[in-house]
C-alpha positions as YAML, in Angstrom:
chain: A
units: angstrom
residues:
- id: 1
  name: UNK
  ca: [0.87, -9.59, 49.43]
- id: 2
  name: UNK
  ca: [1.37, -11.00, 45.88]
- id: 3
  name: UNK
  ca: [4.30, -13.23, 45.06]
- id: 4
  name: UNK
  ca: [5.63, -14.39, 41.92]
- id: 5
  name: UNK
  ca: [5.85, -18.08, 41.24]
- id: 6
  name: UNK
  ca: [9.33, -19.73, 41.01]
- id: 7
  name: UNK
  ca: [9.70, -21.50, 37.81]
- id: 8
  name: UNK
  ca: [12.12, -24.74, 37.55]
- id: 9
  name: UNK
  ca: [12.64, -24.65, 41.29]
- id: 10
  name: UNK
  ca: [13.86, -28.00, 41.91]
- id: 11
  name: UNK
  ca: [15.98, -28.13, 38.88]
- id: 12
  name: UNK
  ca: [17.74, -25.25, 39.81]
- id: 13
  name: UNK
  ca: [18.40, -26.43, 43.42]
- id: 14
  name: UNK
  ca: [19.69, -29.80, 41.93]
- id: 15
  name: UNK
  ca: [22.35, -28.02, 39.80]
- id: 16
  name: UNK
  ca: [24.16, -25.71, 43.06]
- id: 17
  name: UNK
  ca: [27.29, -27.45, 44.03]
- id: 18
  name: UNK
  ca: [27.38, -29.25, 47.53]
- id: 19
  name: UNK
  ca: [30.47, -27.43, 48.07]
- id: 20
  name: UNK
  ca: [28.87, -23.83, 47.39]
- id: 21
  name: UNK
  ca: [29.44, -20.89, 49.52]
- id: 22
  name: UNK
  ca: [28.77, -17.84, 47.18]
- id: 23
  name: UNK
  ca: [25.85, -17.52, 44.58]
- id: 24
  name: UNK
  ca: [24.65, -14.70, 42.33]
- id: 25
  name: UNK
  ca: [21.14, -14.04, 41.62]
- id: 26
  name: UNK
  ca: [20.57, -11.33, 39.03]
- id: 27
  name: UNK
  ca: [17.39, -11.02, 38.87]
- id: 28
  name: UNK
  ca: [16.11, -11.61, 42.14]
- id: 29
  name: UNK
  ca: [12.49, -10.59, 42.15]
- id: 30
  name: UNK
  ca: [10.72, -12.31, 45.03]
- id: 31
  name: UNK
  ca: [13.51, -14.31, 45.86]
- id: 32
  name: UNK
  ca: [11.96, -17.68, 46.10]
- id: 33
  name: UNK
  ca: [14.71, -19.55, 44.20]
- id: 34
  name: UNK
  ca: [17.32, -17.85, 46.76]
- id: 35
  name: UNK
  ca: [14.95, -18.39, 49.78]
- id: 36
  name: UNK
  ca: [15.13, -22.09, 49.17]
- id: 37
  name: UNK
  ca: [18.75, -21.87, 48.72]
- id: 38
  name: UNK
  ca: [19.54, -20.20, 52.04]
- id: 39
  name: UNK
  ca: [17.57, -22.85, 53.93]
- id: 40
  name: UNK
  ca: [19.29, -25.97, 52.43]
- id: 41
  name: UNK
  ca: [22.90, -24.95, 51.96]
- id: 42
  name: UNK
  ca: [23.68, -23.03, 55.49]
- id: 43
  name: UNK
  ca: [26.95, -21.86, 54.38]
- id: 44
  name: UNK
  ca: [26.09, -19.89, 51.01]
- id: 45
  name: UNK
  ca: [26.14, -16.23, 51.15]
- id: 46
  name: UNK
  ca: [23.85, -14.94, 48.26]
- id: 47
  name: UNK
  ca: [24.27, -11.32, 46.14]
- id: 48
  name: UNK
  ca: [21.33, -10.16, 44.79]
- id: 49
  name: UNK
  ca: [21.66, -7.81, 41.85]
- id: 50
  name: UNK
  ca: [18.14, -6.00, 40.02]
- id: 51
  name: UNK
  ca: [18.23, -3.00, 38.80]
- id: 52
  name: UNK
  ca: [14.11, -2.94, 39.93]
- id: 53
  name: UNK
  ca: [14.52, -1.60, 42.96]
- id: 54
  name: UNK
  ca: [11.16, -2.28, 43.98]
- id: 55
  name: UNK
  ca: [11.87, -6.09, 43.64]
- id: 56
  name: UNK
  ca: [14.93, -5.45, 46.16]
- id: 57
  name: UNK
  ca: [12.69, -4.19, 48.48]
- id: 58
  name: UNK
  ca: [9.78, -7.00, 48.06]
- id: 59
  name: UNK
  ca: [12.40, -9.85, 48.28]
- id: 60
  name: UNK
  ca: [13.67, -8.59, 51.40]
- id: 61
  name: UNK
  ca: [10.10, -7.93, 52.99]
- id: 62
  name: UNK
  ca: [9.08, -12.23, 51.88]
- id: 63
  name: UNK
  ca: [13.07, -13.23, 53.48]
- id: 64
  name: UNK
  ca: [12.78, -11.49, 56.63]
- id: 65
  name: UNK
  ca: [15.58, -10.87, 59.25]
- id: 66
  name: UNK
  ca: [16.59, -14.83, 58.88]
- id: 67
  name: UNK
  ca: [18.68, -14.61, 56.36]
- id: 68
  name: UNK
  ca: [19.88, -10.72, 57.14]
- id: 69
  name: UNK
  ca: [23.68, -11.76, 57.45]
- id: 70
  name: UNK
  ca: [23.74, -14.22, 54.55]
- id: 71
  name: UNK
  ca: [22.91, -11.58, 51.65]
- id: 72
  name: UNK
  ca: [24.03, -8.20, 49.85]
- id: 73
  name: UNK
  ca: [21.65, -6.18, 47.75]
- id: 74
  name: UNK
  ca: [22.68, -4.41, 44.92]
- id: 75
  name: UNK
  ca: [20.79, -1.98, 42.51]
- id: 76
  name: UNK
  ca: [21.97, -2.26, 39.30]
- id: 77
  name: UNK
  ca: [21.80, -4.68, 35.96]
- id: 78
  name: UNK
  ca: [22.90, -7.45, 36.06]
- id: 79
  name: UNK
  ca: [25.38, -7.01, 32.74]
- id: 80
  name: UNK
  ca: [27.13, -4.22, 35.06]
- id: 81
  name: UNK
  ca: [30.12, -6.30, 36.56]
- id: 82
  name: UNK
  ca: [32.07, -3.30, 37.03]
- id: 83
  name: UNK
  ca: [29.43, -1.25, 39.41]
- id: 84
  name: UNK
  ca: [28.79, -4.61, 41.38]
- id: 85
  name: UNK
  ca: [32.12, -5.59, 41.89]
- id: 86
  name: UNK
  ca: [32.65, -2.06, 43.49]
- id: 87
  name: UNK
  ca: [29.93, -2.69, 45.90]
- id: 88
  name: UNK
  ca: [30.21, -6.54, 46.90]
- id: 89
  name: UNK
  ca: [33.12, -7.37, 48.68]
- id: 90
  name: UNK
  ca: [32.11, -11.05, 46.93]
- id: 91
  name: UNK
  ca: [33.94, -10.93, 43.38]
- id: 92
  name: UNK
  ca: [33.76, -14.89, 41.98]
- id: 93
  name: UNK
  ca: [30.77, -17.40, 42.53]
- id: 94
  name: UNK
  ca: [30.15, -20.85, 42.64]
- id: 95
  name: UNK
  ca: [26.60, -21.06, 41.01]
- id: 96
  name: UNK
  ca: [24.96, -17.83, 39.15]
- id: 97
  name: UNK
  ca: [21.29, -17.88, 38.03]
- id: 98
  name: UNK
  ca: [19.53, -15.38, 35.70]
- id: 99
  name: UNK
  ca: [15.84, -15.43, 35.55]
- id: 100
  name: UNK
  ca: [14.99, -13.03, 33.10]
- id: 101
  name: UNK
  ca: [11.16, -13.04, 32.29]
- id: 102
  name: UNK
  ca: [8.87, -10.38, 33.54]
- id: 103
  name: UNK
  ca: [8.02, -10.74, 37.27]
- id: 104
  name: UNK
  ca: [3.99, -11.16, 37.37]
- id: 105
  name: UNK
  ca: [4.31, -8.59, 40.13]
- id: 106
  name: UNK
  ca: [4.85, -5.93, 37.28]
- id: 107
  name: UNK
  ca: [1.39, -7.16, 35.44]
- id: 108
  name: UNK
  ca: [-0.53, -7.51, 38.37]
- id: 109
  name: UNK
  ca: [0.33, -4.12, 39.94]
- id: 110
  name: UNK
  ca: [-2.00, -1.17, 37.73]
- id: 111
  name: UNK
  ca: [1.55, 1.39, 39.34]
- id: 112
  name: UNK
  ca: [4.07, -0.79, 37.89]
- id: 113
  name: UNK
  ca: [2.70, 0.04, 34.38]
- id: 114
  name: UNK
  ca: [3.89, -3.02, 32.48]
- id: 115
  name: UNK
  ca: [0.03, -4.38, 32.15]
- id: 116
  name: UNK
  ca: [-1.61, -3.35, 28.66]
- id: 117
  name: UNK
  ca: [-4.50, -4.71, 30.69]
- id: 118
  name: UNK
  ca: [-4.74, -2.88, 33.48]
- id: 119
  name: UNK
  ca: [-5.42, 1.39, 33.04]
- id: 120
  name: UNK
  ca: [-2.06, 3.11, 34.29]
- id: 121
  name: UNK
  ca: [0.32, 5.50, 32.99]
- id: 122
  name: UNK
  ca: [2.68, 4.43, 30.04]
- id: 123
  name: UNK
  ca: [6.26, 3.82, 31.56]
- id: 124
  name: UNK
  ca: [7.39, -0.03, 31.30]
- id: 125
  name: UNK
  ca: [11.00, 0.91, 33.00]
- id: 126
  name: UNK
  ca: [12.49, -1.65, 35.28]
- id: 127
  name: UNK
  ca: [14.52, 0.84, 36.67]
- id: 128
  name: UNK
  ca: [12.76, 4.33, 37.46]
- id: 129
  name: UNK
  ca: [15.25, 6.52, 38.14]
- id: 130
  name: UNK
  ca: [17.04, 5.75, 34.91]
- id: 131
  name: UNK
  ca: [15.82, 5.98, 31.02]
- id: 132
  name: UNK
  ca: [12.67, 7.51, 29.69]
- id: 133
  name: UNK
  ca: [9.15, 6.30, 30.39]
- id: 134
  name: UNK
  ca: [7.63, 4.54, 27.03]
- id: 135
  name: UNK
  ca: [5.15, 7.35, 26.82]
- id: 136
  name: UNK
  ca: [7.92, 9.88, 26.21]
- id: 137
  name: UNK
  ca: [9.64, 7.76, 24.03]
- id: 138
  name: UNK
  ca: [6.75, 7.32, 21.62]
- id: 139
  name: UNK
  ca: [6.58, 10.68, 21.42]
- id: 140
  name: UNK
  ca: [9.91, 10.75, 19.77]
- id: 141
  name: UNK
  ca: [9.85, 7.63, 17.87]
- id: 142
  name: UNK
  ca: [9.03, 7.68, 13.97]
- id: 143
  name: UNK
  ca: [7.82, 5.33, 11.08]
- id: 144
  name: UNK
  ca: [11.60, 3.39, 10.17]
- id: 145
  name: UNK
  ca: [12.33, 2.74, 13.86]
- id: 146
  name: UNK
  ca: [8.93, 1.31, 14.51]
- id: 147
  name: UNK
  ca: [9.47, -1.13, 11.47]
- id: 148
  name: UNK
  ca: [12.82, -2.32, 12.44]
- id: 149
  name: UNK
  ca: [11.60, -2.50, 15.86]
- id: 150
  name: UNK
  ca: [8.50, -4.89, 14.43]
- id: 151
  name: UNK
  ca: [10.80, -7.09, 12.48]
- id: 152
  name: UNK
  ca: [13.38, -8.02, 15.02]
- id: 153
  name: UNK
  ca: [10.56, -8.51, 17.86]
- id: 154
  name: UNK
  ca: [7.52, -9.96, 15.97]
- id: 155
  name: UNK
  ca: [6.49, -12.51, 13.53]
- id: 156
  name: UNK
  ca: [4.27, -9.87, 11.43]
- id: 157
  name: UNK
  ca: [4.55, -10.19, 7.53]
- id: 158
  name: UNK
  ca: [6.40, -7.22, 6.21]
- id: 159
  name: UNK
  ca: [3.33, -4.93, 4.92]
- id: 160
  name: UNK
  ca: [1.50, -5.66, 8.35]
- id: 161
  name: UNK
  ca: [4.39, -4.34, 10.00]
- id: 162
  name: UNK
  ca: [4.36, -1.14, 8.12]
- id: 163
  name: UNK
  ca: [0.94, -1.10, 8.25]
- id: 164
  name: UNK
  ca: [0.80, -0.59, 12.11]
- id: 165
  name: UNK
  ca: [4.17, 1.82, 12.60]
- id: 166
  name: UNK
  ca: [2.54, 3.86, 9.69]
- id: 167
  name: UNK
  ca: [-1.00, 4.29, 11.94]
- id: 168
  name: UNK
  ca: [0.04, 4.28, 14.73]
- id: 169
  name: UNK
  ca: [2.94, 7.18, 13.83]
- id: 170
  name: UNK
  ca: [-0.21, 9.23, 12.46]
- id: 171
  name: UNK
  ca: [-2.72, 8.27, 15.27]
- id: 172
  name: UNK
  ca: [-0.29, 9.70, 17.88]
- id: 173
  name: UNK
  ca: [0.57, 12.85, 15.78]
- id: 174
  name: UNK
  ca: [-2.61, 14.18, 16.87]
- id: 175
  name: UNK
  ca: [-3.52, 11.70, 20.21]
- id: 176
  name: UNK
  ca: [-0.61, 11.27, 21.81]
- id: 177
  name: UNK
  ca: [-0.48, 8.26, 24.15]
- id: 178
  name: UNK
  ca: [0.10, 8.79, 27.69]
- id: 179
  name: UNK
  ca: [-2.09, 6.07, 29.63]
- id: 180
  name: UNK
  ca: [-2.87, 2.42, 28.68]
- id: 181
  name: UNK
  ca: [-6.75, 3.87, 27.80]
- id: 182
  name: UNK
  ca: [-5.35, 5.67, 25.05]
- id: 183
  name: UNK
  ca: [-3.65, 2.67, 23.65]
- id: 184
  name: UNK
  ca: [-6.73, 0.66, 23.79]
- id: 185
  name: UNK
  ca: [-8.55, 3.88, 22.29]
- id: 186
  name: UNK
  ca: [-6.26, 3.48, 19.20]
- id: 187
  name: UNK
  ca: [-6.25, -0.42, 18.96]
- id: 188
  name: UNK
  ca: [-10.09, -0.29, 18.38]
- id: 189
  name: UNK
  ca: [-10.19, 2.25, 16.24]
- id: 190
  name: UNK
  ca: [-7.12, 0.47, 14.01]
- id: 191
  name: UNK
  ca: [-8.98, -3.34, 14.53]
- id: 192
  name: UNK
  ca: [-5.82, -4.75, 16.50]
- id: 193
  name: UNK
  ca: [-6.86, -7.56, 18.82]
- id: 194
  name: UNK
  ca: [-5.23, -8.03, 22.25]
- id: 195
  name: UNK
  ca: [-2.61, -10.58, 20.94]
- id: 196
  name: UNK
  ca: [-1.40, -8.30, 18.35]
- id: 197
  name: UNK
  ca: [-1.72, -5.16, 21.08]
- id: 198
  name: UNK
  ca: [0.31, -7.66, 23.54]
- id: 199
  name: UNK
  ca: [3.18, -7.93, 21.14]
- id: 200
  name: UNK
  ca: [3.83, -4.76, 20.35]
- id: 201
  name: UNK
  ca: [3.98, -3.34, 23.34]
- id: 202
  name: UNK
  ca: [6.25, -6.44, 24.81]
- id: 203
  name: UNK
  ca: [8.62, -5.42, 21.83]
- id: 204
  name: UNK
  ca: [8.57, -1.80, 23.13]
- id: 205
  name: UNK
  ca: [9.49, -2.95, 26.94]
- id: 206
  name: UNK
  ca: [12.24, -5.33, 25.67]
- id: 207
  name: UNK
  ca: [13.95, -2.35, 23.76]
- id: 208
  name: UNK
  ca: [13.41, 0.61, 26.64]
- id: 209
  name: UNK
  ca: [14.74, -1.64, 29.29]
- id: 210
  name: UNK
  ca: [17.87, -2.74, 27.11]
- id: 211
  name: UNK
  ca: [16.68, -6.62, 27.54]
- id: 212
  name: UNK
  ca: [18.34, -8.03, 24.94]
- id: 213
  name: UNK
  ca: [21.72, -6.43, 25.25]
- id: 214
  name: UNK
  ca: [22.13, -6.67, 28.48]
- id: 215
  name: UNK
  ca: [21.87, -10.26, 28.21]
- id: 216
  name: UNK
  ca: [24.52, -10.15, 24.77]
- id: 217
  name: UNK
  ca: [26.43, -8.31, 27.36]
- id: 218
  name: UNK
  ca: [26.10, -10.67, 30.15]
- id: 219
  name: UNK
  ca: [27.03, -13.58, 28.18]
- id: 220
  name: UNK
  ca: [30.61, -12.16, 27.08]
- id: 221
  name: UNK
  ca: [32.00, -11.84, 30.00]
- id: 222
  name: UNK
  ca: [29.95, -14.00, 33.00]
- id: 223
  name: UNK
  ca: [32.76, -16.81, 33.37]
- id: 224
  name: UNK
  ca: [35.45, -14.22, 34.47]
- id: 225
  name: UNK
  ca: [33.47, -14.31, 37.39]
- id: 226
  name: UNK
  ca: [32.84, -17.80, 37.64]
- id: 227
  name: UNK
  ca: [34.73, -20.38, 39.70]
- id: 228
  name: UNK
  ca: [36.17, -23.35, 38.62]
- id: 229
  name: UNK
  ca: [33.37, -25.93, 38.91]
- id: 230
  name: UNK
  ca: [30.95, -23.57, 39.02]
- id: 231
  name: UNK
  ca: [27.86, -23.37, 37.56]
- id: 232
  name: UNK
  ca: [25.32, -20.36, 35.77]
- id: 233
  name: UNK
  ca: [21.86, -21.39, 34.99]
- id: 234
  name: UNK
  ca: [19.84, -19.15, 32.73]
- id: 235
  name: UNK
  ca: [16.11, -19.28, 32.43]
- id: 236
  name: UNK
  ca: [14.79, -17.67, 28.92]
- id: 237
  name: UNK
  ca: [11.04, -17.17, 28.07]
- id: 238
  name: UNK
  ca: [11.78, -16.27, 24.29]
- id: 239
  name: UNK
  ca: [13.05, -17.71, 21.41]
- id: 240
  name: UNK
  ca: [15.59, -15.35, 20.88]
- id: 241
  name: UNK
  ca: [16.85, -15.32, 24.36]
- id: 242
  name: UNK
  ca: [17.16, -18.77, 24.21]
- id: 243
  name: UNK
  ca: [19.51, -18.60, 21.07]
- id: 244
  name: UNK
  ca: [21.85, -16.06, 22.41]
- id: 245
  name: UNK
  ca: [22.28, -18.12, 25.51]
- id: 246
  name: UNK
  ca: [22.96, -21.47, 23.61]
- id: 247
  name: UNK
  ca: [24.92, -20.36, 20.67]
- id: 248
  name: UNK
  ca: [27.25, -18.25, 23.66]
- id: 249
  name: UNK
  ca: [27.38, -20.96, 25.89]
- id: 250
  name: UNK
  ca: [28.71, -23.13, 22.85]
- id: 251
  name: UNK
  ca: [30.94, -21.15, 21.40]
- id: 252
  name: UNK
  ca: [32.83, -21.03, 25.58]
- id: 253
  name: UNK
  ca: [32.43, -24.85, 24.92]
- id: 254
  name: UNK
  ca: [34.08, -24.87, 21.78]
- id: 255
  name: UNK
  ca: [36.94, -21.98, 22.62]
- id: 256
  name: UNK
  ca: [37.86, -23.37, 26.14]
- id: 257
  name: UNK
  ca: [37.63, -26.67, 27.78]
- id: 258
  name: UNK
  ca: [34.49, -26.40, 29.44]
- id: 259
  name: UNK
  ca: [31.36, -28.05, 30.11]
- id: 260
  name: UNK
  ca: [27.38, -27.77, 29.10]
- id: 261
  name: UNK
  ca: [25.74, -29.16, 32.63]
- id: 262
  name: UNK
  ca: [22.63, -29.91, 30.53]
- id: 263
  name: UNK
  ca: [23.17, -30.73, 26.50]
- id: 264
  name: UNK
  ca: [19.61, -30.90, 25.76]
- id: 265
  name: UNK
  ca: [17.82, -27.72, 27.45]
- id: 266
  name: UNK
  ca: [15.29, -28.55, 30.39]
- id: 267
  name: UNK
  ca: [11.75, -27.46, 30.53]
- id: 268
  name: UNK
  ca: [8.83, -27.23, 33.47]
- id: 269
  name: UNK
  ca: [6.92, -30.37, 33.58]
- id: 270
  name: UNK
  ca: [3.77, -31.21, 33.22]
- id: 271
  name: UNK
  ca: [3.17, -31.27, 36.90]
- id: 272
  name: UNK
  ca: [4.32, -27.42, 37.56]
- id: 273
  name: UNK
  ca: [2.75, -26.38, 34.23]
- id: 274
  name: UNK
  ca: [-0.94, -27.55, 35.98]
- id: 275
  name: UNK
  ca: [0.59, -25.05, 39.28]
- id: 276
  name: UNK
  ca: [1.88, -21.91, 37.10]
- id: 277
  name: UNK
  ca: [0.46, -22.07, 33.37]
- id: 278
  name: UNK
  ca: [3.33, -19.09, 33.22]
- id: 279
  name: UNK
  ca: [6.07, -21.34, 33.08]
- id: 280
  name: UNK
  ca: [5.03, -22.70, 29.55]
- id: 281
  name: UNK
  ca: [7.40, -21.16, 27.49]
- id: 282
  name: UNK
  ca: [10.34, -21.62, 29.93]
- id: 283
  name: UNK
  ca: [13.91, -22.74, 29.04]
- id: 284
  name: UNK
  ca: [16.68, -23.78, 31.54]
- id: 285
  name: UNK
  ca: [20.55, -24.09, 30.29]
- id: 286
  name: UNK
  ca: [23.39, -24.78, 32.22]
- id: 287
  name: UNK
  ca: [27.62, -23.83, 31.59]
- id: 288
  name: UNK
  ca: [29.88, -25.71, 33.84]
- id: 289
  name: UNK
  ca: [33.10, -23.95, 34.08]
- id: 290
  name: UNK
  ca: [36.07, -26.50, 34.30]
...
């Protein structure tokens, strides 16, 4: 069975307090990080919270009966304090982590329908029973959302940007896309490589699983729920991920008198980029709350 490299394993190990006993990972996937926690600090009870509940089910196939007592799943996103607070009997933590890149499970598995690559039907939800698939949300999309949607999400000039939501709004008037063929169908027939074809459709996932947001939500309201001394680590994989999480975590720094674990932000070495080339773009920062 397929599992997901860790990224910034040992960093993320270093930063748990000695003196943990609860931790929160929101976006477990195949639980590696928490796996390696669970081994080396024998008193920490973990929470996972995804709102993919295939990667519930996955993390607690690779963990096993071991850890059985020591965990408590939730399904739901991780911005939804309020549902997970009803569920956990756990309410403040010592250490969070949020991982929030793609899992490669969801690009390697044709079902999961996140690969442009692979030929599967158009959905791109994290969550399945919630939302509309992408295919049905194309179908209702038109020419001013797709720009907007192009200029927060991509670095195309202006006219290229109109360019594509104007062709591909009259393309799918008349071939309306409900598989990754079709999309590939159109992309040839407009002249849009793979990298382009890549970026729009990442753009598309980030907006019909709320990715952003969620995270803007997350960020207002995470150290209610944080001990004193403890820690959150967020890993980003995008620039603008990375800004929300910096310019929030100083402006807690600058309101209240609290900490940044890590002032300049830590990326993968050389040494696990040769392991997991996916880790390239990865970007670790650390609150402390005091």
């Amino acid at each position: 069975m397929f599992r997901h490299k860790p990224v910034l394993l040992k960093q993320i190990i270093d930063v748990v307090p000695q003196w943990a006993s609860t931790y929160f990972d929101w976006t477990l996937w195949h639980a590696w990080h928490t796996q390696e926690l669970l081994s080396m600090f024998p008193d920490l009870h973990v929470v996972w919270v995804d709102k993919d509940m295939h990667m519930l089910d996955k993390a607690s196939i690779f963990l096993g009966s071991e850890y059985a007592d020591r965990f408590t799943l939730v399904h739901c996103p991780y911005d939804d304090f309020d549902k997970f607070i009803t569920v956990s009997w756990i309410k403040w933590f010592d250490c969070m982590l949020l991982d929030i890149w793609v899992n490669m499970d969801h690009f390697k598995v044709a079902e999961r329908w996140f690969s442009i690559k692979l030929e599967g039907d158009l959905d791109m939800r994290f969550d399945t029973s919630s939302w509309i698939p992408l295919k049905e949300r194309l179908r209702k999309t038109n020419f001013d959302e797709l720009v907007s949607l192009f200029t927060v999400y991509t670095d195309f000039w202006q006219k290229y940007r109109e360019w594509i939501a104007r062709d591909l709004i009259k393309y799918m008037k008349q071939h309306p896309f409900l598989s990754t063929k079709d999309v590939h169908v159109w992309a040839k027939s407009a002249w849009v490589n793979a990298k382009v074809l890549a970026i729009l459709f990442q753009a598309r996932r980030i907006v019909i699983n709320d990715e952003l947001w969620a995270l803007e939500r997350f960020l207002k309201v995470f150290h209610n729920y944080l001990l004193p001394s403890g820690r959150c680590c967020i890993i980003t994989y995008h620039s603008w991920e990375d800004r929300l999480v910096k310019h929030s975590f100083k402006e807690l720094v600058d309101k209240w008198v609290w900490l940044l674990y890590n002032k300049k932000v830590i990326k993968p070495n050389w040494k696990e980029l040769e392991r997991n080339k996916a880790a390239r773009s990865a970007k670790l920062r650390i609150f402390e709350k005091t």
